[in-house]
N, C-alpha and C positions, 0 to 999 in steps of 0.2 A: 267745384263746377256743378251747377244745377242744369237739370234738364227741362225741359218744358213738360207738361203731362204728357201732350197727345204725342208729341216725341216719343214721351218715355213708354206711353201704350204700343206704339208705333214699333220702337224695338222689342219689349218684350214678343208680341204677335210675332216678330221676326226671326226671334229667339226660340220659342216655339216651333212654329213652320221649319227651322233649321230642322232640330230635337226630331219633329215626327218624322221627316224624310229621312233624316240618318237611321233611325227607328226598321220604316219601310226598305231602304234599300240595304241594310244590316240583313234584314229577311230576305226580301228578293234575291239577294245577290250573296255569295260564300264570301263575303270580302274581309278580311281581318284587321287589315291594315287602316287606321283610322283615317290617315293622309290619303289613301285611295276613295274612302268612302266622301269626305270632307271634297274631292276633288269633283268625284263624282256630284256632289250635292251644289258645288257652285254652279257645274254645268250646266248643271238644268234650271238652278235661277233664271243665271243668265239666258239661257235657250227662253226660258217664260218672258223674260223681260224684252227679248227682241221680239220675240212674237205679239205682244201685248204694242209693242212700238208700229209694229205694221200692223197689225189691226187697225191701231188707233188712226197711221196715215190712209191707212183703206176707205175708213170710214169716214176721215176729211175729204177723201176724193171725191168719196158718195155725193155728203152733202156739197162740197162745190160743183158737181156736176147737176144736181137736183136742184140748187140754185138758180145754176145758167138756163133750165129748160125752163124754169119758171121766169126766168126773166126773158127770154123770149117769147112768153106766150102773153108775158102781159106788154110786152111791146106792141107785139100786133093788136090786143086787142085796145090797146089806149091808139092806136093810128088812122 
């Protein structure tokens, strides 16, 4: 099975980012247990990834909202 590079970029970087959080919260936190730590570290993935998910619809609201003013302002002025 081959991977594609940016893939394969793709996971290590993610492989990584895993490494340094368990790293970080190894420190933060007295936690021994690797399945605690591991559990803890998906959390917060996912907590980034929902967040990054409403962001991103936030910011689709934006611009359709910034759209529609635009598009009423050149109604009037094309009338």
């Amino acid at each position: 099975m081959t991977i594609e590079p940016s893939r394969e970029e793709g996971l290590r970087k993610a492989a990584k980012n895993i490494q340094d959080m368990i790293k970080q919260l190894e420190q933060s936190y007295a936690v021994r247990d690797k399945q605690d730590v591991l559990a803890m570290c998906a959390l917060q993935f996912a907590a980034r990834s929902e967040q990054h998910s409403i962001d991103k619809s936030d910011d689709h609201q934006e611009v359709q909202d910034r759209l529609q003013v635009l598009d009423e302002l050149l109604k009037q002025h094309l009338s």
